[in-house]
Backbone and ligand atoms as CSV (ligand in chain L), in Angstrom:
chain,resi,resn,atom,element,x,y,z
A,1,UNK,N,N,59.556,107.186,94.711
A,1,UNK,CA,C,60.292,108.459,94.836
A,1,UNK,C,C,59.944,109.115,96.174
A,2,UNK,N,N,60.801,109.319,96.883
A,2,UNK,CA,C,60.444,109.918,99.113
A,2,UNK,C,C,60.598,111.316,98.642
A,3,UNK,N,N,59.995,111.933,99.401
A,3,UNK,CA,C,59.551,113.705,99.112
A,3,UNK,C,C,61.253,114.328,99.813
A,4,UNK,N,N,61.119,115.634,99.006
A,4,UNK,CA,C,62.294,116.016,99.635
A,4,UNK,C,C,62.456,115.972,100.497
A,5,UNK,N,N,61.547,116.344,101.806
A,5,UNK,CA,C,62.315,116.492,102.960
A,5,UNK,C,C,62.631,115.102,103.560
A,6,UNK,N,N,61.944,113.966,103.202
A,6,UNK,CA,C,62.725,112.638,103.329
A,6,UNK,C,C,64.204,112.413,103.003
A,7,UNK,N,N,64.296,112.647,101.521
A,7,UNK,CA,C,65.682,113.000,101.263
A,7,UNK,C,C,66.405,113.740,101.860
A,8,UNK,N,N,66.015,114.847,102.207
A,8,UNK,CA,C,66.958,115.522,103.356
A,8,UNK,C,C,67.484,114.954,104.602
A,9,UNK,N,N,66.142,114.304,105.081
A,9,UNK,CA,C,66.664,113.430,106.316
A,9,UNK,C,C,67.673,112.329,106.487
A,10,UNK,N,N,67.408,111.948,105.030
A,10,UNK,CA,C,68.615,110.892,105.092
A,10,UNK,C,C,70.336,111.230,104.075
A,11,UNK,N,N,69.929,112.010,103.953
A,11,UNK,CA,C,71.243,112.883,103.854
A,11,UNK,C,C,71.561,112.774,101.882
A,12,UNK,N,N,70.539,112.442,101.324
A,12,UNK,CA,C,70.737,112.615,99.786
A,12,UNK,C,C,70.195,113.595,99.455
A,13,UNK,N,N,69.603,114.824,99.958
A,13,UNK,CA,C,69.513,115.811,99.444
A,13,UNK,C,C,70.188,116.961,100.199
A,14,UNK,N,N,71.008,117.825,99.669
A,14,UNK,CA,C,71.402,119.278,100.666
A,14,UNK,C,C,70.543,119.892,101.315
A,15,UNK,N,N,70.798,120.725,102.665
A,15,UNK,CA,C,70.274,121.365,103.223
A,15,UNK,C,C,71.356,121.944,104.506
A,16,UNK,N,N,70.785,123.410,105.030
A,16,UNK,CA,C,72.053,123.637,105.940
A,16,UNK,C,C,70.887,123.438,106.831
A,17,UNK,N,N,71.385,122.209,107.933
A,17,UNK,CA,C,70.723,121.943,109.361
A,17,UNK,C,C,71.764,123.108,110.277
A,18,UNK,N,N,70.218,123.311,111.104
A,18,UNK,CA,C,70.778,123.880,112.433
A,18,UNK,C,C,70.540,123.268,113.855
A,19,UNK,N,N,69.274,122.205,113.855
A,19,UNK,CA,C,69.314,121.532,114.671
A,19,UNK,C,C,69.086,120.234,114.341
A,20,UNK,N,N,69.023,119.283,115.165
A,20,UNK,CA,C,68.570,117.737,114.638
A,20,UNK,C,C,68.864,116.969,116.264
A,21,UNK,N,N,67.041,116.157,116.557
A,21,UNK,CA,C,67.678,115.327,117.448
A,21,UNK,C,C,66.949,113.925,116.991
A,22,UNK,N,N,66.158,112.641,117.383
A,22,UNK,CA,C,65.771,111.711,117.013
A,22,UNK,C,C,64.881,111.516,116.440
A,23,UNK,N,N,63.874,112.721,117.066
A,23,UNK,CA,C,62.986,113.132,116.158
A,23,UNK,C,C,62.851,114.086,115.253
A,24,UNK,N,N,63.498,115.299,115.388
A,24,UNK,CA,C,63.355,116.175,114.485
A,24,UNK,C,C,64.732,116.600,113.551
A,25,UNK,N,N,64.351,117.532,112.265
A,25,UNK,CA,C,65.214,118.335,112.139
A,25,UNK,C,C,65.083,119.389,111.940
A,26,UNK,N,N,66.040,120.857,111.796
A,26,UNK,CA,C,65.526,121.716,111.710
A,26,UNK,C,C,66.728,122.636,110.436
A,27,UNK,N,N,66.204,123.227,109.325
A,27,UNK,CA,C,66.892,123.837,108.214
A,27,UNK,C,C,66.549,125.153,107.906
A,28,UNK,N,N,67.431,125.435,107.294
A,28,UNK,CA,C,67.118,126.601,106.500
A,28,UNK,C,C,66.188,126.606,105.426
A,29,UNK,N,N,65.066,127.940,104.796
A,29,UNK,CA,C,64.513,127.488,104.365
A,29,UNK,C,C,65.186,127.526,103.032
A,30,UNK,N,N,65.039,126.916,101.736
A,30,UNK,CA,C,66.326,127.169,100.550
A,30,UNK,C,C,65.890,128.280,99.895
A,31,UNK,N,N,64.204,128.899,99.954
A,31,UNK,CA,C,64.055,130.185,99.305
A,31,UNK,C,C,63.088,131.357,100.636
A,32,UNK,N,N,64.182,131.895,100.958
A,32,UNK,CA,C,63.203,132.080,102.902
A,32,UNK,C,C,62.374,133.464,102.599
A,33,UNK,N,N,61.230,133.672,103.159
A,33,UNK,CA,C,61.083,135.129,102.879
A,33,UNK,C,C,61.637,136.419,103.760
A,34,UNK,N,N,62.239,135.974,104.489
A,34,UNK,CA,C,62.937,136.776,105.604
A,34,UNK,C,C,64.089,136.065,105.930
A,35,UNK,N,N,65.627,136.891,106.380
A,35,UNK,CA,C,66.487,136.121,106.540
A,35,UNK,C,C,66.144,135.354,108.261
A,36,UNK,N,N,66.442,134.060,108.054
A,36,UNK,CA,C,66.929,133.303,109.105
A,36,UNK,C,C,65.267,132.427,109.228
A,37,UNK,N,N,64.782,132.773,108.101
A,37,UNK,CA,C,63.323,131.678,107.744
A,37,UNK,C,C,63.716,130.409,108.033
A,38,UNK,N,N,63.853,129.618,108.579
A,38,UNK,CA,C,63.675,128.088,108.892
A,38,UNK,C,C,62.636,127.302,108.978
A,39,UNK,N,N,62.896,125.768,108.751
A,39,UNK,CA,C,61.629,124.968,108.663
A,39,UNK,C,C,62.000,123.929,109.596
A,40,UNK,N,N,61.129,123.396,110.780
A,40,UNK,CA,C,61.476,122.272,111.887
A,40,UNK,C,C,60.367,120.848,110.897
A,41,UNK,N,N,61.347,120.024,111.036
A,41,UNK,CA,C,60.253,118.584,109.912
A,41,UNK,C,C,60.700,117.284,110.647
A,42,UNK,N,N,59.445,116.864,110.857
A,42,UNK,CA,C,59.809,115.671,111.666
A,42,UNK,C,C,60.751,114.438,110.383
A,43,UNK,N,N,61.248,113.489,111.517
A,43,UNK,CA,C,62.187,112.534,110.729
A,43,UNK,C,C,61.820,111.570,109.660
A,44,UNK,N,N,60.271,111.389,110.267
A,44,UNK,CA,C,59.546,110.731,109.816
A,44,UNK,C,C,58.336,111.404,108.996
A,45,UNK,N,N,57.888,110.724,107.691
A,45,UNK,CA,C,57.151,110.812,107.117
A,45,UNK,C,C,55.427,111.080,107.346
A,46,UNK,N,N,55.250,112.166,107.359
A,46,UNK,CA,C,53.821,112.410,107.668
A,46,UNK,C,C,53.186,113.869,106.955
A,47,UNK,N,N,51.906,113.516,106.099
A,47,UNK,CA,C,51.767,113.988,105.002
A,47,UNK,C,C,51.214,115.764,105.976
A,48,UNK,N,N,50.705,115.613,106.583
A,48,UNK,CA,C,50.238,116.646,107.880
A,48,UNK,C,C,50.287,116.099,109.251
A,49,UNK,N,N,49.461,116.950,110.044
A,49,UNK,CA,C,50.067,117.410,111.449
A,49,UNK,C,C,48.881,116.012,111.994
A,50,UNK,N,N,47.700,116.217,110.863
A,50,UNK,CA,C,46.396,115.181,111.333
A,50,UNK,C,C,46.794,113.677,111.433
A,51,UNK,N,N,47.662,113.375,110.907
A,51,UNK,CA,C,48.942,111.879,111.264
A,51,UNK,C,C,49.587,111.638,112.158
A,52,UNK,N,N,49.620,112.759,112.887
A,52,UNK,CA,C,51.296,112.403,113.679
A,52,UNK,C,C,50.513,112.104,114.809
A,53,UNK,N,N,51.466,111.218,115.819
A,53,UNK,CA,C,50.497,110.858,116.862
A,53,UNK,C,C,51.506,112.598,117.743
A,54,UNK,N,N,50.498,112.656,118.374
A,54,UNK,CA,C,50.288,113.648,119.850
A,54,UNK,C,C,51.702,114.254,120.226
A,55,UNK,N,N,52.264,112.964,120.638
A,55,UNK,CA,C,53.344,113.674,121.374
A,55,UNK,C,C,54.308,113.751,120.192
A,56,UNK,N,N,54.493,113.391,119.276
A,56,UNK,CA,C,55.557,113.961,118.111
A,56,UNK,C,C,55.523,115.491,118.167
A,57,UNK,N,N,53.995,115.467,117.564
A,57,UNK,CA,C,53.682,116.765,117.120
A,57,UNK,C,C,53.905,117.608,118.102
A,58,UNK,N,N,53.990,117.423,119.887
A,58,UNK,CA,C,54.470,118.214,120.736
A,58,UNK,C,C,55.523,118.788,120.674
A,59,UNK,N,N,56.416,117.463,120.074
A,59,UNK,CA,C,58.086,117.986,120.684
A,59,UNK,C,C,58.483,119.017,119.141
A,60,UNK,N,N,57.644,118.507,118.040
A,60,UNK,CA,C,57.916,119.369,116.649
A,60,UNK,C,C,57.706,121.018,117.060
A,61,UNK,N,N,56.845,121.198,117.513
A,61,UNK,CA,C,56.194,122.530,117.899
A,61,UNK,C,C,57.228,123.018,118.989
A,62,UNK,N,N,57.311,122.207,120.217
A,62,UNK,CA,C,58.504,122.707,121.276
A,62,UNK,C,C,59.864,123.326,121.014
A,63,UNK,N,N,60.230,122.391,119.347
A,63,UNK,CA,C,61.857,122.772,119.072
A,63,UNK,C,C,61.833,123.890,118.164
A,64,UNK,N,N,60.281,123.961,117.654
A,64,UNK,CA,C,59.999,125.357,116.602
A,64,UNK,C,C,59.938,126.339,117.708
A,65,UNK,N,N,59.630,126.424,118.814
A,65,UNK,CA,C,59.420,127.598,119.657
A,65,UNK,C,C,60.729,128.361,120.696
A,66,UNK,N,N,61.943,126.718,120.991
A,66,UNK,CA,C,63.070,126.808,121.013
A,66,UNK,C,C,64.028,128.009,120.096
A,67,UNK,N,N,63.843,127.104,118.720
A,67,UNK,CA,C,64.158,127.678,117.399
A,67,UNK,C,C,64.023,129.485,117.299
A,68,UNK,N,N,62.347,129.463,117.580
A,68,UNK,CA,C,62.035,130.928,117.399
A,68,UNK,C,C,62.827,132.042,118.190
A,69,UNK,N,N,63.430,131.507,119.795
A,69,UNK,CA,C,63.823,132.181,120.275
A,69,UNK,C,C,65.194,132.640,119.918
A,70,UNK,N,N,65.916,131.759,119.322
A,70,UNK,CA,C,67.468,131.186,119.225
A,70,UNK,C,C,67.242,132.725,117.530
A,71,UNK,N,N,66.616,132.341,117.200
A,71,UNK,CA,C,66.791,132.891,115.548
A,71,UNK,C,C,66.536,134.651,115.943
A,72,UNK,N,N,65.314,134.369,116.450
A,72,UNK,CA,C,64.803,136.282,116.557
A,72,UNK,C,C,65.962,136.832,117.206
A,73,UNK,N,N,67.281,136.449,118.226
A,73,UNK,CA,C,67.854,137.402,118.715
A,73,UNK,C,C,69.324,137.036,117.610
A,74,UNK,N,N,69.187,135.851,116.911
A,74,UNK,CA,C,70.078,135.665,115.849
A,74,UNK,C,C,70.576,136.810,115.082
A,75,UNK,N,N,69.088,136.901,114.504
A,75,UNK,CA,C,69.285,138.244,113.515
A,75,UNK,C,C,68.429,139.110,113.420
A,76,UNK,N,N,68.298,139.847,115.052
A,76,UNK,CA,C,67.658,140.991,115.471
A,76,UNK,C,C,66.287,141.199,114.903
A,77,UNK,N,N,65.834,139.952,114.973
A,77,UNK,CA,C,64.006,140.352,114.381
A,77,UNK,C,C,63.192,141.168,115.260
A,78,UNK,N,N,61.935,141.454,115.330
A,78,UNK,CA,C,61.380,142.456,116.023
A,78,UNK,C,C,59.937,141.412,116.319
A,79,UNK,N,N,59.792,140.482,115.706
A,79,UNK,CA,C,58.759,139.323,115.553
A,79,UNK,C,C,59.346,137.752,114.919
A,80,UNK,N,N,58.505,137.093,115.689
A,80,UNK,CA,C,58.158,135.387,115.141
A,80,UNK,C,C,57.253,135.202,113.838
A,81,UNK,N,N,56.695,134.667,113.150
A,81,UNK,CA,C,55.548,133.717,112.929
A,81,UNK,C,C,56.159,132.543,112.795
A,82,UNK,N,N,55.378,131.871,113.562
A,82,UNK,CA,C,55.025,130.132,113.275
A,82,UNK,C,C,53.919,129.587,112.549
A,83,UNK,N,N,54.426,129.353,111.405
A,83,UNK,CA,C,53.451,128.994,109.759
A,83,UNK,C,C,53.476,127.503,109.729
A,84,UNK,N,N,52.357,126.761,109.890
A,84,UNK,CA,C,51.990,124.940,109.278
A,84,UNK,C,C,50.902,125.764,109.011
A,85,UNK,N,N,51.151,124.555,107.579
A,85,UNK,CA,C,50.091,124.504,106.761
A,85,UNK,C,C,49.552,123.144,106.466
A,86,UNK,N,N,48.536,122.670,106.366
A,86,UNK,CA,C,48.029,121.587,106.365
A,86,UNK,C,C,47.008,121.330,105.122
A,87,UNK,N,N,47.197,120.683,104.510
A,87,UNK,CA,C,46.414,120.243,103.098
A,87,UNK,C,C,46.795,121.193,102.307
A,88,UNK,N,N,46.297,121.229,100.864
A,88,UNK,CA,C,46.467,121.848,99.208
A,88,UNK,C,C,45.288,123.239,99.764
A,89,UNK,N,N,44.086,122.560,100.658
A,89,UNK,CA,C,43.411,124.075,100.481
A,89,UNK,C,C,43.976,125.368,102.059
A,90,UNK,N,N,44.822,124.825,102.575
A,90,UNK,CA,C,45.702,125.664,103.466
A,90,UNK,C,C,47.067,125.956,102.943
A,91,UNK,N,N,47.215,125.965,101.897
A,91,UNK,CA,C,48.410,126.668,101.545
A,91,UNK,C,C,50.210,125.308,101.293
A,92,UNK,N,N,49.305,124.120,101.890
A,92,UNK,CA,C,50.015,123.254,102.162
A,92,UNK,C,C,51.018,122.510,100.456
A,93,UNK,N,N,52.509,122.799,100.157
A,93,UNK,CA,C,52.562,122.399,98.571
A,93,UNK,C,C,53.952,121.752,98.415
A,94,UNK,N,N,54.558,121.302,99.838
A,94,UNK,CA,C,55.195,120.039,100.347
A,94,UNK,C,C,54.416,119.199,101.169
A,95,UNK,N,N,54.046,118.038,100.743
A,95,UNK,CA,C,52.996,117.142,101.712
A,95,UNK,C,C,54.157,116.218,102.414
A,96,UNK,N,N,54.658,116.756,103.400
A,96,UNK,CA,C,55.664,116.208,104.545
A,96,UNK,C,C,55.432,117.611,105.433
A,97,UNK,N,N,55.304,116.976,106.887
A,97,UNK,CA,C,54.765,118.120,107.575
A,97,UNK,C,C,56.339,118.727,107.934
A,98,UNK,N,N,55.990,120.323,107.973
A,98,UNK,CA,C,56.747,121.373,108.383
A,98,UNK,C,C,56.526,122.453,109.151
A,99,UNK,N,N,56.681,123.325,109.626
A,99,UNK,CA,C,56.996,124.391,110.871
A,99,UNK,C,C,57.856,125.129,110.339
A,100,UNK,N,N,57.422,126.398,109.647
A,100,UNK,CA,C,57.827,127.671,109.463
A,100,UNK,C,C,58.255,128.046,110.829
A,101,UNK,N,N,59.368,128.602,110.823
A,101,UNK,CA,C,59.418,129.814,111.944
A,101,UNK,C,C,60.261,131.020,111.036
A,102,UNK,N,N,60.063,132.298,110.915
A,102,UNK,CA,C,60.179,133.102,110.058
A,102,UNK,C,C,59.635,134.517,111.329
A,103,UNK,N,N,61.129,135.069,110.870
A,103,UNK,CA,C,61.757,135.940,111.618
A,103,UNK,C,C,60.632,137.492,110.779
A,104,UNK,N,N,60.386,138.493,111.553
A,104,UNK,CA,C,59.952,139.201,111.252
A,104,UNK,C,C,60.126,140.454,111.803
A,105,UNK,N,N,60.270,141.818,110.953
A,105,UNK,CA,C,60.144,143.157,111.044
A,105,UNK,C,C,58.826,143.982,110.671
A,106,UNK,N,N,59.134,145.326,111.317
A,106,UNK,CA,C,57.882,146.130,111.316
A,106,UNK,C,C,58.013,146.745,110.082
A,107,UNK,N,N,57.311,146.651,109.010
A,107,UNK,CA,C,57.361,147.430,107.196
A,107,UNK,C,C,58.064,145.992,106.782
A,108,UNK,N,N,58.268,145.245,107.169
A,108,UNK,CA,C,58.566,143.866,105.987
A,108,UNK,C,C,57.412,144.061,105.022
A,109,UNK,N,N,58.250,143.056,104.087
A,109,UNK,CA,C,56.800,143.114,103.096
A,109,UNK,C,C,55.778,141.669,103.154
A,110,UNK,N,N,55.917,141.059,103.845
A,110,UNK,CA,C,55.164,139.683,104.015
A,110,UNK,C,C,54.140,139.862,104.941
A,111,UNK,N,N,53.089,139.432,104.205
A,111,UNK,CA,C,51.556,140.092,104.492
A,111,UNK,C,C,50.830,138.526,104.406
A,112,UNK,N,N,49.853,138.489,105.043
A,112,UNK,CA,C,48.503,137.245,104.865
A,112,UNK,C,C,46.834,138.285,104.580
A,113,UNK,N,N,46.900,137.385,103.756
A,113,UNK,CA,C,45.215,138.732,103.932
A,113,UNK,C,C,44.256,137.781,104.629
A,114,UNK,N,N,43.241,138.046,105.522
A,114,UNK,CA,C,42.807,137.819,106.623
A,114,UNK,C,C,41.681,138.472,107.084
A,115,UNK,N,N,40.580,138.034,105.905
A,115,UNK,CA,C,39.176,138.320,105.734
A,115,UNK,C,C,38.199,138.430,107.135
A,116,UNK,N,N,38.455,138.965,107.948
A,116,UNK,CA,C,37.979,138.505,109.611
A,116,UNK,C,C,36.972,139.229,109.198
A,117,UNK,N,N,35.747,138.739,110.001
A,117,UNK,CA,C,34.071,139.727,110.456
A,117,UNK,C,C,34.008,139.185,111.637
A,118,UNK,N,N,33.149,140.153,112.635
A,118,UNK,CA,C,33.038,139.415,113.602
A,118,UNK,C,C,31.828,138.532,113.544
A,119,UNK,N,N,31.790,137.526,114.707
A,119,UNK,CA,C,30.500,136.394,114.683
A,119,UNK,C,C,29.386,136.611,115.275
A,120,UNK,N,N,28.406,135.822,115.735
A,120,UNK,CA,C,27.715,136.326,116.903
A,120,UNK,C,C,27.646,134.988,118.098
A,121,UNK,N,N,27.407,135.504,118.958
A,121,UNK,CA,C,28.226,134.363,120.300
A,121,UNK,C,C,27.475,133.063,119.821
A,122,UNK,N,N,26.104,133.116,119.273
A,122,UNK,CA,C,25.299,131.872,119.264
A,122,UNK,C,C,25.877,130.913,118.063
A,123,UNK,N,N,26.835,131.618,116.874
A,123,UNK,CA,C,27.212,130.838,115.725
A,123,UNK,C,C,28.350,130.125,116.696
A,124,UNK,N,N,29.180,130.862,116.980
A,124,UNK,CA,C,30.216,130.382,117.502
A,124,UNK,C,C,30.170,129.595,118.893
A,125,UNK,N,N,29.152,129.341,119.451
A,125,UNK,CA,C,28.430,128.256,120.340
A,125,UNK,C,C,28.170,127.416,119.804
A,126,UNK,N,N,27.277,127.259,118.678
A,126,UNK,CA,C,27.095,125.767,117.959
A,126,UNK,C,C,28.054,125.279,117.124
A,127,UNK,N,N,29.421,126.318,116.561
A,127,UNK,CA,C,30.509,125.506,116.152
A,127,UNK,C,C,31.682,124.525,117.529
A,128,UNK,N,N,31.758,125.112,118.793
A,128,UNK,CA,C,32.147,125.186,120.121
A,128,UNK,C,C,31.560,123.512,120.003
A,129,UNK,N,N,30.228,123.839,119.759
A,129,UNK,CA,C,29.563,122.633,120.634
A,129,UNK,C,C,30.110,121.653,119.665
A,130,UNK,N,N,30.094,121.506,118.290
A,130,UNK,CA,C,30.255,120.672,117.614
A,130,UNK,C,C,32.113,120.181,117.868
A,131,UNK,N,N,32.849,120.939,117.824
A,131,UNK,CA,C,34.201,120.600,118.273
A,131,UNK,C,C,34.131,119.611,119.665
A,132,UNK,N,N,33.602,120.520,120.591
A,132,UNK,CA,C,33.689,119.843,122.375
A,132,UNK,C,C,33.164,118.495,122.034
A,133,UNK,N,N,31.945,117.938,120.703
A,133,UNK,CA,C,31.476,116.521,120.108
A,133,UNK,C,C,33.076,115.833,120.027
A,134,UNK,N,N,33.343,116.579,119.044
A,134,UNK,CA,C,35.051,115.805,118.185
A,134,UNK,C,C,35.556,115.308,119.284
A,135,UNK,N,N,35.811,116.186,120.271
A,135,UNK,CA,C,37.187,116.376,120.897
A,135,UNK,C,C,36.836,114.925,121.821
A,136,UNK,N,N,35.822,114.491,122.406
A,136,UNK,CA,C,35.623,113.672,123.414
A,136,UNK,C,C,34.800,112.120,122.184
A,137,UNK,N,N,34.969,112.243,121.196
A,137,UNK,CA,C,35.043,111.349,120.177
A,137,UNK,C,C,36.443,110.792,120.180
A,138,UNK,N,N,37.564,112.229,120.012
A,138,UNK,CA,C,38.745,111.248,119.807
A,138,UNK,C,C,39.495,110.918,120.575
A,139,UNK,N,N,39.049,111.403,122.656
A,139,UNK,CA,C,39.933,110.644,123.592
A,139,UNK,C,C,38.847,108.896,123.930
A,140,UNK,N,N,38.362,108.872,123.265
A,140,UNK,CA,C,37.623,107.407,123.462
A,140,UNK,C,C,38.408,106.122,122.446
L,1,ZN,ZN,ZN,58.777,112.865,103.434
């Protein structure tokens, strides 16, 4: 059984597209929280963003930022967000990667709660350091 947005791609499930090129497509969302909510999903199958090789995930993000511009003066938003979610403990509850772009006003009611404290420079140095590890792990 291929996840919906597979089905979408290949044209057995509905959806109103607004864009589509070899790699991507881009829809409406079917329950949006703001009008002109859209979702950009690559063509291909990939459960998150941690799959896709590099430059996919470039051009996915490029046509969401395209998108964002095309939509906010669409239908007079006052704001963007650009929402991926990645895994079950990020909010993630289609495992086919997607790109919210979701049009936004000032008093909307769509809220994130967003527990912030600040750090102190030395925590956030030894997390730094441990990433700058990753990062030159995974151009090798
Ligand atoms: Zn899929």
């Amino acid at each position: 059984m291929r996840c919906v947005f597979c089905r979408i791609v290949s044209g057995d499930e509905r959806a109103v597209k607004v864009y589509e090129d070899e790699l991507c497509l881009a829809i409406m969302d079917i329950a949006p929280v703001n009008r002109g909510h859209l979702l950009v999903i690559p063509k291909k199958h990939y459960e998150t963003i941690l799959e896709m090789p590099l430059k996919e995930a470039s051009h996915i993000f490029g046509v969401a930022c395209m998108l964002a511009k095309a939509v906010k003066r669409a239908v007079g938003a006052e704001g963007i967000n650009i929402v991926q979610n990645n895994g079950r403990a990020a909010w993630q509850h289609v495992f086919h990667v997607h790109i919210h772009v979701i049009p936004r006003w000032i008093g909307d009611k769509l809220d994130l709660y967003w527990p912030a404290s600040l750090s102190s420079f030395e925590l956030l140095e030894e997390v730094a350091s441990s990433i700058r590890r990753e990062l030159e792990e995974l151009k090798t």
